[in-house]
C-alpha positions as CSV (number, residue, x, y, z in Angstrom):
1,X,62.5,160.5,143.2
2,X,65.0,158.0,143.7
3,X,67.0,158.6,147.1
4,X,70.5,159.6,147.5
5,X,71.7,156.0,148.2
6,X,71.1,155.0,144.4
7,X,74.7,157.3,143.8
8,X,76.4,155.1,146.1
9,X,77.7,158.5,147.4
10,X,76.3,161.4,149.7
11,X,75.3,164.3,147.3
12,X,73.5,166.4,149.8
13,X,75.9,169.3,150.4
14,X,79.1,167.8,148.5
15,X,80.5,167.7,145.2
16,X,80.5,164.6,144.1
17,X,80.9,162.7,140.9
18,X,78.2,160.7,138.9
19,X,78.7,157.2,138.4
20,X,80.1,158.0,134.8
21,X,83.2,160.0,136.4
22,X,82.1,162.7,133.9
23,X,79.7,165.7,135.7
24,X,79.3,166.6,139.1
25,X,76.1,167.3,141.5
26,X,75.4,169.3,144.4
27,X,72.3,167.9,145.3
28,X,69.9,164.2,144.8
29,X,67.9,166.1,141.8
30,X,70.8,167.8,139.7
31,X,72.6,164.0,140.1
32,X,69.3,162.1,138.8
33,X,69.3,164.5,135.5
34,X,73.1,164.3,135.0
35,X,72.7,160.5,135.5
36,X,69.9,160.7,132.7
37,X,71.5,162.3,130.6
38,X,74.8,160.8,130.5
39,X,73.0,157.7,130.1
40,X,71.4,158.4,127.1
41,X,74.8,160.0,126.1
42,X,76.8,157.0,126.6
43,X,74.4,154.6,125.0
44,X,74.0,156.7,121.7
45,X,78.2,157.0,121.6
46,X,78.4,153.3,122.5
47,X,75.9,152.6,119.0
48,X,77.6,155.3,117.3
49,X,81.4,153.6,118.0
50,X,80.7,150.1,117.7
51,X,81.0,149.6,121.0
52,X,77.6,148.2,121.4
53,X,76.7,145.7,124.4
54,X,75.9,142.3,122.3
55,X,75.9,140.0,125.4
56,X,73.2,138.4,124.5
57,X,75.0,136.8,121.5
58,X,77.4,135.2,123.9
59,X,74.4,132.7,124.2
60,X,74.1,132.3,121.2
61,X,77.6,131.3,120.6
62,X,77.7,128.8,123.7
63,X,74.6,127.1,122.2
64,X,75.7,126.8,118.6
65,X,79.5,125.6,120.3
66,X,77.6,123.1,122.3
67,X,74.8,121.5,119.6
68,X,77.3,121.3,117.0
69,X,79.4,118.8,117.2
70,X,76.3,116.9,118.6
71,X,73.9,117.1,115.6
72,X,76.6,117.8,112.7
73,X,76.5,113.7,112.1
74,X,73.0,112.8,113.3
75,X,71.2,115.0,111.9
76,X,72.3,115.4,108.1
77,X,69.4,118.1,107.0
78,X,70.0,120.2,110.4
79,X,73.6,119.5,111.3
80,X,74.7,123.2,110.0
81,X,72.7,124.9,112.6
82,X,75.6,125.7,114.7
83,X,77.5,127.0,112.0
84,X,74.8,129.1,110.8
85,X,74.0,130.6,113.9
86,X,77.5,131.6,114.6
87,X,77.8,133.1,111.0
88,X,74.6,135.1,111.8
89,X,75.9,136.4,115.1
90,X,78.8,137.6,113.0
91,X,76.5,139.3,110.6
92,X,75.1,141.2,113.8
93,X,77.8,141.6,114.7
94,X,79.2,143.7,111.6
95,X,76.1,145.0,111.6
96,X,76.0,147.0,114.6
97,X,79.9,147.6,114.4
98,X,80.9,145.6,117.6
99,X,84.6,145.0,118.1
100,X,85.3,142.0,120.2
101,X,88.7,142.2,122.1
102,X,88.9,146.1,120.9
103,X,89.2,144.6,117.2
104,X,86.9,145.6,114.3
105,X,86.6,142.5,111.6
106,X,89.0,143.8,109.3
107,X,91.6,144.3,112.2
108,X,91.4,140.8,113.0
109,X,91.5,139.5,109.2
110,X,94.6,141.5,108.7
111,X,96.0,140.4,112.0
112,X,95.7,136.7,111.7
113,X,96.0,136.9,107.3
114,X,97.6,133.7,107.2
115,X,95.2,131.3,108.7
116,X,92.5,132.9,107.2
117,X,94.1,132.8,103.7
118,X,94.6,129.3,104.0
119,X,90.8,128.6,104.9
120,X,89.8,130.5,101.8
121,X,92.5,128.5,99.4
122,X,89.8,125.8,98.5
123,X,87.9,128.6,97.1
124,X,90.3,130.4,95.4
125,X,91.4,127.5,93.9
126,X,88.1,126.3,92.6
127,X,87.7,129.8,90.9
128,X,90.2,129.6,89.2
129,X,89.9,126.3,87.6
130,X,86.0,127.7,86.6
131,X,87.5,130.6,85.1
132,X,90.1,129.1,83.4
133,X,87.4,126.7,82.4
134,X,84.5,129.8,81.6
135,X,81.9,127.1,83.4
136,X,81.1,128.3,86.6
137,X,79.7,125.7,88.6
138,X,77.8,127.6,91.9
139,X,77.0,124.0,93.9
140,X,80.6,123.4,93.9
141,X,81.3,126.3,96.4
142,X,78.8,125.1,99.0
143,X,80.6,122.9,101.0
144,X,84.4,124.9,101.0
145,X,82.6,127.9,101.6
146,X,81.9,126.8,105.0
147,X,86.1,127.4,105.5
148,X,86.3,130.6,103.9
149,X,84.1,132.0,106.4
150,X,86.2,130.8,109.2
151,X,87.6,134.7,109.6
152,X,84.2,136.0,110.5
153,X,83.3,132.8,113.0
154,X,86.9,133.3,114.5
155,X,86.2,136.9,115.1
156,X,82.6,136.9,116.1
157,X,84.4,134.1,118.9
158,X,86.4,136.4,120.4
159,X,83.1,138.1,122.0
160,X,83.3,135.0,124.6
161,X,86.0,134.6,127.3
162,X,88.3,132.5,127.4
163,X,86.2,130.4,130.3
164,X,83.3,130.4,127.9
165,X,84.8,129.1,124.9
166,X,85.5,126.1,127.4
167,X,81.9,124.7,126.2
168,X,83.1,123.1,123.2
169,X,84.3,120.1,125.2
170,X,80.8,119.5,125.8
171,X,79.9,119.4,122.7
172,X,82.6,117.0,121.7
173,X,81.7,114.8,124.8
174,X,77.7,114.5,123.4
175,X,79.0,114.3,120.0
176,X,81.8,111.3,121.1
177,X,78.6,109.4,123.1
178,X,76.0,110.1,120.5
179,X,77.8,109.2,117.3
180,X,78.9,106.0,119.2
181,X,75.5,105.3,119.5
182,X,74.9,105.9,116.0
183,X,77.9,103.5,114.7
184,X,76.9,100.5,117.6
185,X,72.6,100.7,116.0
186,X,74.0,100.8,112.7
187,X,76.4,98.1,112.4
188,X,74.6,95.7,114.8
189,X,77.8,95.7,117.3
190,X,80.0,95.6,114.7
191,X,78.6,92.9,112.6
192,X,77.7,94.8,110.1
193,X,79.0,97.1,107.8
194,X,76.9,99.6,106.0
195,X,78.4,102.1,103.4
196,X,77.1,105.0,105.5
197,X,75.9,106.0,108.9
198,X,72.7,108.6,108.8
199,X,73.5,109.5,105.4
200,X,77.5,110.0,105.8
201,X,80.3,107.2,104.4
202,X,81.2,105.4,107.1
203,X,84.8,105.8,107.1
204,X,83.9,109.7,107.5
205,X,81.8,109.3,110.6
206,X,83.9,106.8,112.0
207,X,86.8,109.2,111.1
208,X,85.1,112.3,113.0
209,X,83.9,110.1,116.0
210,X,86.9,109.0,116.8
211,X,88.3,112.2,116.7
212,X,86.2,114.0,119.0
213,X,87.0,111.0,121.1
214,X,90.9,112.4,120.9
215,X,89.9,115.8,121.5
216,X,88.1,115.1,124.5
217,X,90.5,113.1,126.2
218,X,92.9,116.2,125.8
219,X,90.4,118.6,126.8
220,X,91.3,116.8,130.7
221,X,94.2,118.9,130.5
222,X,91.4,122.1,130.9
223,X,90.0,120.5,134.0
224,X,91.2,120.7,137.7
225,X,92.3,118.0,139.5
226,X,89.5,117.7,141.9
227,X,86.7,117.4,139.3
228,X,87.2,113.7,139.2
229,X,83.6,113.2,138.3
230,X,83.6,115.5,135.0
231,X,87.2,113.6,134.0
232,X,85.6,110.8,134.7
233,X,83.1,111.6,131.6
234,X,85.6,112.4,129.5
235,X,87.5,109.5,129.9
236,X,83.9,107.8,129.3
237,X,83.6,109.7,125.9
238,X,87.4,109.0,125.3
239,X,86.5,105.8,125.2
240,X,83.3,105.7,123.0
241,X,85.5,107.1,120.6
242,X,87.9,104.3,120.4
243,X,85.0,101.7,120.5
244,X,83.6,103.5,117.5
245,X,87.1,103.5,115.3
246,X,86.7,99.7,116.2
247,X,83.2,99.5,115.0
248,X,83.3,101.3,111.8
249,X,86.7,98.9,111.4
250,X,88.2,102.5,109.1
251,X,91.9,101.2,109.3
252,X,93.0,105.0,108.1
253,X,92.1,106.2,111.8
254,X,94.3,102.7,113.5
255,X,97.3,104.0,112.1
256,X,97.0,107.9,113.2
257,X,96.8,106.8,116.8
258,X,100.9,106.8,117.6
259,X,100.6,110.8,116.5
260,X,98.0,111.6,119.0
261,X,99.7,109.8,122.0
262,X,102.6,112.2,121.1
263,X,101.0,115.2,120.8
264,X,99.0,114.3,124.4
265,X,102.5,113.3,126.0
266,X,104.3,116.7,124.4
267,X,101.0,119.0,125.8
268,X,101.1,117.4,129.3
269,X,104.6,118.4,130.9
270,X,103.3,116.8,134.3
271,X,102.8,113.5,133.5
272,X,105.9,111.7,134.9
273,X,108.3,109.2,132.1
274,X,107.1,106.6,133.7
275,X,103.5,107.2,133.6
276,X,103.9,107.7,129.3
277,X,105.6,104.3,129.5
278,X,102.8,102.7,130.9
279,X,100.2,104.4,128.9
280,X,102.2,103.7,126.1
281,X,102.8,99.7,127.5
282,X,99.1,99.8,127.8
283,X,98.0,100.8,124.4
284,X,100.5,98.0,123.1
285,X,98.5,95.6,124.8
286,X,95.3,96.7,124.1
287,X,96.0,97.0,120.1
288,X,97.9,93.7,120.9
289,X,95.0,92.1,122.2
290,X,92.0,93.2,119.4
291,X,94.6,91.6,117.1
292,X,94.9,88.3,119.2
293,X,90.9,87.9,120.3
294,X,89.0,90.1,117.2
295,X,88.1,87.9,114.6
296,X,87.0,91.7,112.8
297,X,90.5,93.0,113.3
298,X,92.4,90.2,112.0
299,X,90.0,89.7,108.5
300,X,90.5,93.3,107.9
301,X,94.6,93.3,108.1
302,X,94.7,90.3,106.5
303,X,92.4,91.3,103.8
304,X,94.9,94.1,103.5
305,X,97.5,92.1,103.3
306,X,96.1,90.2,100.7
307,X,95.1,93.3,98.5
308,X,98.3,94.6,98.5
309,X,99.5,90.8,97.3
310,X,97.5,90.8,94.6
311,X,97.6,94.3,93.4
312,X,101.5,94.0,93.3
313,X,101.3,90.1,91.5
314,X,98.1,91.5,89.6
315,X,96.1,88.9,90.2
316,X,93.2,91.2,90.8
317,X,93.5,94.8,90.8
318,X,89.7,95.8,91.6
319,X,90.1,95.3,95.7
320,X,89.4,97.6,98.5
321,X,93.3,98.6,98.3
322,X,94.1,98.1,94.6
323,X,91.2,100.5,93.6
324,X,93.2,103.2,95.6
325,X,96.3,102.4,94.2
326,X,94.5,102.8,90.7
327,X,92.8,106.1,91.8
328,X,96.3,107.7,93.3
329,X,97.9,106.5,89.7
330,X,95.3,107.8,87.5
331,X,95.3,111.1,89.9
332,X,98.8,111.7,89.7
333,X,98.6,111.3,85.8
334,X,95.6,113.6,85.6
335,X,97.5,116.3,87.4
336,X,101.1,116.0,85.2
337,X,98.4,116.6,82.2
338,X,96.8,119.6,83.4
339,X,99.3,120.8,86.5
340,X,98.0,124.6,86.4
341,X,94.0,124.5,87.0
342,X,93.4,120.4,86.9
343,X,90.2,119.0,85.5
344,X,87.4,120.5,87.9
345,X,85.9,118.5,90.6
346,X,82.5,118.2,88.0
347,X,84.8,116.1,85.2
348,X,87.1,114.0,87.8
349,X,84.9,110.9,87.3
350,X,84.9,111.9,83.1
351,X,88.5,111.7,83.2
352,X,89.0,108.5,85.1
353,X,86.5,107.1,82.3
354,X,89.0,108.3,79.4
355,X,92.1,107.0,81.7
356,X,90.2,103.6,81.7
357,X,89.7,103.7,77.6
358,X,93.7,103.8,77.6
359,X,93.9,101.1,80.1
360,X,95.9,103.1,82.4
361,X,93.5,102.0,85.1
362,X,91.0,99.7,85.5
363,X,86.6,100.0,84.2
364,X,85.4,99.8,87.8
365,X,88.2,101.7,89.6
366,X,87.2,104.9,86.7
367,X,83.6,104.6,88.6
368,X,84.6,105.8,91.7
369,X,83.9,109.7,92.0
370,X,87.1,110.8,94.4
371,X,90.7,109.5,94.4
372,X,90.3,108.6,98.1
373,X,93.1,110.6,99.2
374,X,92.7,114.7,99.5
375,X,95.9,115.7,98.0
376,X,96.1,113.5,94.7
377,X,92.1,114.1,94.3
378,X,92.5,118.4,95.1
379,X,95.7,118.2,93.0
380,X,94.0,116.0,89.9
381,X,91.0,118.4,89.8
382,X,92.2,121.8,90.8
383,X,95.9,121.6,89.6
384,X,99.0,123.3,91.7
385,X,96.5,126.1,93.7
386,X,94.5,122.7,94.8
387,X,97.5,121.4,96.1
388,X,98.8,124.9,97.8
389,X,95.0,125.2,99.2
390,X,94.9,121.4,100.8
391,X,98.4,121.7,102.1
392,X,97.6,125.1,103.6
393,X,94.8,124.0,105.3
394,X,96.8,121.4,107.0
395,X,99.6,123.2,107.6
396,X,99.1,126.6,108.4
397,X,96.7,125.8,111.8
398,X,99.1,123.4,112.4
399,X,102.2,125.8,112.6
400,X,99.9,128.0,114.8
401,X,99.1,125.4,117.5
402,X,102.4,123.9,117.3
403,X,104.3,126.5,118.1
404,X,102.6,126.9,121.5
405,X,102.9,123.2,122.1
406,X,106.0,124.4,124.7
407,X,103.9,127.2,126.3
408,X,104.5,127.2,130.1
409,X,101.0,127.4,130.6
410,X,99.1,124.4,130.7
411,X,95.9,125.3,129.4
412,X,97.2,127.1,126.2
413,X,99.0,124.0,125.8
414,X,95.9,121.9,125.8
415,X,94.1,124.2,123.2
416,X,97.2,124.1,121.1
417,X,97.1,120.1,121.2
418,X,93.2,119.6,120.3
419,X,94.4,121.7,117.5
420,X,97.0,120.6,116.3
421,X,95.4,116.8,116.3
422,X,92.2,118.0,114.7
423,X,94.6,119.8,112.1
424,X,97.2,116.8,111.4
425,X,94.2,114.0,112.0
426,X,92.1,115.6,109.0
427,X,95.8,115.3,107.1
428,X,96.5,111.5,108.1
429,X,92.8,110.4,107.6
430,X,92.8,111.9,104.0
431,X,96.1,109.8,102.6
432,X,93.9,106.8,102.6
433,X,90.3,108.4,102.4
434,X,88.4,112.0,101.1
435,X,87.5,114.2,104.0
436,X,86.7,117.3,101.9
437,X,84.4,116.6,99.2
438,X,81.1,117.5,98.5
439,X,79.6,116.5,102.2
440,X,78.9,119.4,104.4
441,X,79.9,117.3,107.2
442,X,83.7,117.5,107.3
443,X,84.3,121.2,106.5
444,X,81.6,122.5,109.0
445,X,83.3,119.7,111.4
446,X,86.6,121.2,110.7
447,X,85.4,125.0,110.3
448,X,84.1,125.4,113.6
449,X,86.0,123.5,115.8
450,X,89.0,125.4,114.6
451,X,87.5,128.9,114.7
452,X,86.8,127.9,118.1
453,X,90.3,126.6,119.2
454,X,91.9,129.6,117.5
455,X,89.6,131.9,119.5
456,X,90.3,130.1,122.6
457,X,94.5,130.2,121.7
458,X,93.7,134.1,121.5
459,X,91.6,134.8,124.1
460,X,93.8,132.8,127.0
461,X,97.0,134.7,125.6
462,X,95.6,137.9,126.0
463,X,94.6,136.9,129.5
464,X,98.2,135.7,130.5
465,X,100.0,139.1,129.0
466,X,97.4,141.4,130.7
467,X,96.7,139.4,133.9
């Protein structure tokens, strides 16, 4: 028999009550039965309610917000793991009728119907041009699927605190380092440059590297100022990413980088005018200076320089840059003829081919199979609802995180700036490049990272109105 100490309370010869609050005792042995049984009670109602204790998925979660980002561009047959696991843990989840913050599933997907919508538009939009078509194509779903599930990894996220949510950034840090890696092996320091990096186009890796550099280097606005050695690391990372925008030599991420230096000046309230001018002063000079002393950096502006010349005197259409001129033309065209359900991502490339028969573009710029740029190409293929489904995808996540870009506290508006940049960076990289098409890479990439931002936005809130 266990003593009377394990009540935490003296039963001999009081009433007292057990350490549910719901019976009382008079003695050690009537308190060990009425502990027993309100146990067992309590642990059948929990099953019963959905409030089931499914800690042990929080470790799950952690891992699969930590590997993610890591192995999503390394390792191109196991880069899904992390999305996978966190879709299972949401499965479970249902399953067992857990309600993370007090919230069942569809509480949450009714709550938060707009963002959730949005994630699903690819989809929808894809339906409808296969049943407007009557050809249902199933492979064509794999990759946006991987969005529309976004409402059950948000909610399944809400299980972890606010605190544990936190371990994204380390996932972005080994991501930033590793993919580096990756780019420096590949192109020989930048002397090279293949057409893909472990299996992905090089502008999409360099795209995604460089972003988690971004994302890291806002994440500092999560850390104290004392833990100079973990800042230190990011700042590290920060900089990996930058080194491998330069190495992958994608001039679509060069451009984006005014945006995120306003977004990380807007988030940061505490960084003095002065210190954004010289941050600012410094990134002149440093762009100013790979122009002056990088031999890379100056052949590929002047080669886009020169495209631009030629395409415009048509000399020679079929360059780097005149190919995407001809693609956004022939796009454009191909939407104006079908505006209501496109041609179908499956007949894009057969439609460029019939554009090139009436010379409206060029033989080798109807080979190409995307219109490298996400809104012509989403348009051309899935008419208007691809063009509502791309702009919401943008948009919408971006009108959540930038409307708490003025939050007074700091770390909801560091969350709100990694998501706003990972929302309008996947918008400025696909003007001059595809970063949803058929690879897996992006939309996991994208998926998860914003599941876990929105989770974090939601969690921290809650804190801050129920401190």
């Amino acid at each position: 028999m266990l003593p009377a100490s394990f009540f935490g309370a003296r039963l001999t010869g009081k009433r007292v009550r057990d350490l549910f609050g719901c019976r009382t005792a008079s003695s050690p042995s009537d308190g060990l039965r009425i502990f027993s049984a309100e146990k067992s009670k309590r642990s059948a109602l929990r099953w019963s309610t959905g409030r089931v204790d499914l800690h042990y998925l929080k470790w799950v979660e952690i891992a699969a917000l930590v590997l993610c980002p890591a192995i999503l561009l390394t390792l191109p047959r196991g880069g899904s793991a992390g999305f996978y696991l966190l879709l299972l843990c949401s499965l479970i989840g249902i399953a067992c009728r857990f309600k993370p913050m007090g919230k069942s599933f569809l509480q949450v997907a009714r709550e938060y119907w707009p963002i959730n919508l949005a994630m699903a538009g690819m989809v929808c939009a894809i339906f409808f041009n296969h049943l407007s078509t009557g050809h249902f194509v199933i492979k064509t779903y794999d990759a946006p699927s991987r969005l529309a599930l976004f409402a059950l990894l948000f909610w399944i996220l809400l299980l972890l605190s606010d605190k544990e949510l936190k371990s994204i950034q380390w996932g972005l840090i080994a991501g930033t380092i590793v993919g580096s890696v990756a780019l420096c092996i590949e192109t020989s320091e930048g002397a090279l440059r293949p057409l893909a990096i472990l299996s992905t186009p090089i502008n999409l890796f360099g795209n995604i590297v460089f972003l988690m550099g971004i994302l890291t280097l806002f994440s500092i606005g999560w850390n104290r100022s004392n833990e100079k050695a973990f800042i230190a690391l990011k700042l590290l990372a920060g900089g990996a990413g930058f080194y491998a925008s330069y190495l992958s030599q994608t001039r679509g991420n060069w451009i984006v980088v005014p945006l995120f230096i306003v977004i990380g000046f807007s988030a940061q309230k505490k960084i003095r005018i002065r210190h954004q001018f010289t941050v600012l002063a410094l990134a002149i000079v440093l762009f100013g200076s790979l122009y002056a002393f990088s031999s890379m950096v100056q052949t590929r502006v002047s080669a886009a320089q020169l495209d631009i010349s030629q395409y415009i005197n048509g000399d020679n259409l079929d360059t780097s840059i005149g190919i995407r001129f001809q693609l956004w033309k022939g796009a454009w065209l191909l939407f104006k003829e079908n505006p209501f359900f496109g041609v179908g991502p499956e007949r894009f490339t057969d439609a460029l081919q019939a554009l090139a028969s009436r010379h409206v573009i060029t033989p080798t710029a109807a080979t190409f199979p995307h219109a490298h740029n996400d809104i012509l190409f989403n348009m051309a293929t899935l008419g208007i609802f691809g063009m509502l489904a791309i702009l919401m995808l943008y948009f919408v996540p971006a009108f959540y995180f930038g409307r708490e870009m003025r939050n007074s506290d700091s770390e909801v508006r560091t969350v709100a700036s990694m998501g706003l940049a990972l929302s309008l960076g996947f918008f400025f990289f696909g003007l001059t490049d595809l970063m949803f098409f058929s690879w897996t890479v992006s939309y996991t990439f994208y998926g998860v990272l914003l599941a876990a931002f929105f989770a974090y936005l939601v969690r921290r809130k809650a804190v801050l109105n129920n401190p």
